[in-house]
C-alpha positions in Angstrom: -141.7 -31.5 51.6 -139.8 -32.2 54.7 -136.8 -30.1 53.1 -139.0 -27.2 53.1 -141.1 -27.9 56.8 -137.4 -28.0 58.3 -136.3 -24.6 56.8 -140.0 -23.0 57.9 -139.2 -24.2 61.5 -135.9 -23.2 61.7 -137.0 -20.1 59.8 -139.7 -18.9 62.5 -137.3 -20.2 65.2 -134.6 -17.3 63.7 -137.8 -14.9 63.9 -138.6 -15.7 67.3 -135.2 -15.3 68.2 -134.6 -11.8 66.9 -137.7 -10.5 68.5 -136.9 -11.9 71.7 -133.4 -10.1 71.2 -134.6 -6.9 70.1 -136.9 -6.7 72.6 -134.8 -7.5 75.8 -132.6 -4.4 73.7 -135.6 -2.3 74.2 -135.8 -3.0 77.6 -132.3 -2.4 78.6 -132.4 1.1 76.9 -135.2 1.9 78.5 -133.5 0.9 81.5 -130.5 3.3 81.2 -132.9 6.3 80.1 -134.3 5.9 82.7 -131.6 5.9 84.8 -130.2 8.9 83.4 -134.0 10.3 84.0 -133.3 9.9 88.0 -129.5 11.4 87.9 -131.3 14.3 86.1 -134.2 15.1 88.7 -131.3 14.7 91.6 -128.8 17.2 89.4 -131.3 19.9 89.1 -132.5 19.6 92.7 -129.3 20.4 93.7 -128.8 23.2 91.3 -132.0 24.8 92.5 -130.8 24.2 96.4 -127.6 26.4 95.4 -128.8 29.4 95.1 -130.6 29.5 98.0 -127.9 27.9 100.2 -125.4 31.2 98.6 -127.5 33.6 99.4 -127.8 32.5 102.5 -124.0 32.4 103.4 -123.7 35.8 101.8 -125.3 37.4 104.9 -122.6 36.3 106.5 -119.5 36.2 104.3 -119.6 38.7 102.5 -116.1 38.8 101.4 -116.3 35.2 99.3 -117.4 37.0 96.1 -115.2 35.2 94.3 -116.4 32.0 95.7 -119.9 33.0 95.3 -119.3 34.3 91.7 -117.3 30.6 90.6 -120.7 28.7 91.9 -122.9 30.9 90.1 -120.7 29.9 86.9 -120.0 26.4 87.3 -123.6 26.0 88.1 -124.8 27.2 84.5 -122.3 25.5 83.1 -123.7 22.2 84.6 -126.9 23.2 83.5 -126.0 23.9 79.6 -124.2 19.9 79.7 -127.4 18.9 79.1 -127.5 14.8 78.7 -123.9 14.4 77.2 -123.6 12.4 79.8 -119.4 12.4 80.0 -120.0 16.5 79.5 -122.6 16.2 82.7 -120.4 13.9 84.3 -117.9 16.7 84.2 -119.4 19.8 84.8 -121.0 18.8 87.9 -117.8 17.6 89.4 -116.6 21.2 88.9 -119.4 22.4 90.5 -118.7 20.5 93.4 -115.3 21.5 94.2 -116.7 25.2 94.8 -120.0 24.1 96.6 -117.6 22.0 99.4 -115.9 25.3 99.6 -119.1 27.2 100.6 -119.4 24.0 103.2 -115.8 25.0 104.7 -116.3 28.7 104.3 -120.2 28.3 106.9 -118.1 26.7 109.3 -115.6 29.4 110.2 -119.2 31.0 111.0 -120.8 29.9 114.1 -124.0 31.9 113.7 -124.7 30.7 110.0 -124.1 26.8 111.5 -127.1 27.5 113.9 -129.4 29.1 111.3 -132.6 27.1 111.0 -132.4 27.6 107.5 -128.6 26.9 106.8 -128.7 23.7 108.5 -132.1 22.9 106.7 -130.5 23.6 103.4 -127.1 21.2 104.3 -129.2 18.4 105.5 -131.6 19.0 101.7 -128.0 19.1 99.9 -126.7 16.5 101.9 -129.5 14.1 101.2 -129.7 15.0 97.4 -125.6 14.0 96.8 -127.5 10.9 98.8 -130.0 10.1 96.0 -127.7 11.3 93.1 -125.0 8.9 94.1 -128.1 5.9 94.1 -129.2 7.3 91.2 -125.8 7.0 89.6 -125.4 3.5 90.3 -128.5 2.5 89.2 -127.7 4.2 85.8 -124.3 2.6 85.5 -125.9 -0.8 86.6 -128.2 -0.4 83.5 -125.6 1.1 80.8 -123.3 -1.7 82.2 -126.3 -4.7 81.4 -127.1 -3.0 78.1 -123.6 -2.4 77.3 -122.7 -6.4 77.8 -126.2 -7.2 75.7 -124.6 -5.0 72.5 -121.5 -6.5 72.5 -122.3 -10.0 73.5 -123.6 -12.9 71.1 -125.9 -13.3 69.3 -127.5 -9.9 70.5 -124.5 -8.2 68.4 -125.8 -9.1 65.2 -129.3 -7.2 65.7 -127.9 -4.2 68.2 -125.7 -3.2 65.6 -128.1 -3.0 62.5 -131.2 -2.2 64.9 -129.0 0.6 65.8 -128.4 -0.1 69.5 -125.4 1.8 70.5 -123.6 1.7 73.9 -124.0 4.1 76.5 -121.6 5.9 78.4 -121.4 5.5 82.5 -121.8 8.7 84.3 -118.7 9.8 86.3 -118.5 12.1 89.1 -115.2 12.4 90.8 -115.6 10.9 94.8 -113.2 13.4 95.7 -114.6 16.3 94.5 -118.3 16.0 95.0 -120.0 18.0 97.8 -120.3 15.9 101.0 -121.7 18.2 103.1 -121.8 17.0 106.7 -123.8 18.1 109.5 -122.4 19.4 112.8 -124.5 19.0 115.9 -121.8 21.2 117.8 -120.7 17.7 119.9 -123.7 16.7 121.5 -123.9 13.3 122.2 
């Protein structure tokens, strides 16, 4: 009888165990999608400030077709990456490189750095790299917790047949994101 007492106890001690496991599992992944939930609102913010902040430096530089045309594509690229998040990760550091270029092209144009509405849409685009980088480590912090859950013990023996699966961080290259900056023409 005691036999059999001991094996419940330790038996609904195993069961208490897994759920509290499981569930902590649940909570992390709910963590990281909603991370990559935030990342998303930022990135497609900034896509829809592009178009707008082209067309209005195409009243003034007319001649960076090129440059225009390379947004325009690197921007629907970003878009089709959907939540593959090292594709995403990716994408939108391409679409960076051309969108600092359109930056340094408005500043050879002193007329386009006064516009109301240029300097309206930097300081948007300024402030939505702002919120995408926070967003970004706040998504990393999450697939980096959830990540160390999965492979730590005894969490490892119920991610795995639960089907918990690791997360991949979300990357975009420092050096090639668009850090637009504003330019109060010196004033002090």
């Amino acid at each position: 009888m005691t036999g059999v007492l001991i094996i419940g106890v330790i038996a609904v001690a195993a069961l208490i165990g897994l759920i509290v496991v499981y569930n902590l599992l649940v909570g992390k992944r709910q963590m990281v999608r909603n991370g990559w939930a935030d990342i998303d609102v930022q990135l497609k913010r900034r896509a829809n400030l592009i178009p707008s902040l082209v067309e209005t430096v195409k009243g003034y530089a007319k001649h960076e077709r090129q440059l225009f045309e390379e947004i325009t594509e690197k921007r629907a690229k970003a878009q089709q990456a959907g939540d593959d998040t090292r594709e995403r990760g990716a994408a939108e550091s391409a679409l960076s490189q051309p969108v600092s270029k359109l930056m340094a092209v408005a500043e050879a144009y002193p007329d386009l750095k006064a516009s109301d509405n240029f300097r309206q849409l930097q300081d948007e685009l300024s402030e939505t790299e702002t919120k995408i980088e926070m967003a970004r480590r706040f998504y990393n912090g999450a697939v980096r917790e959830m990540n160390t859950l999965i492979e730590s013990f005894p969490s490892n023996l119920v991610a795995g047949p639960f089907g918990f699966r690791q997360a991949d961080f979300f990357e975009i290259e420092t050096s090639d994101r668009a850090l637009p900056g504003v330019d109060f023409g010196g004033e002090a």
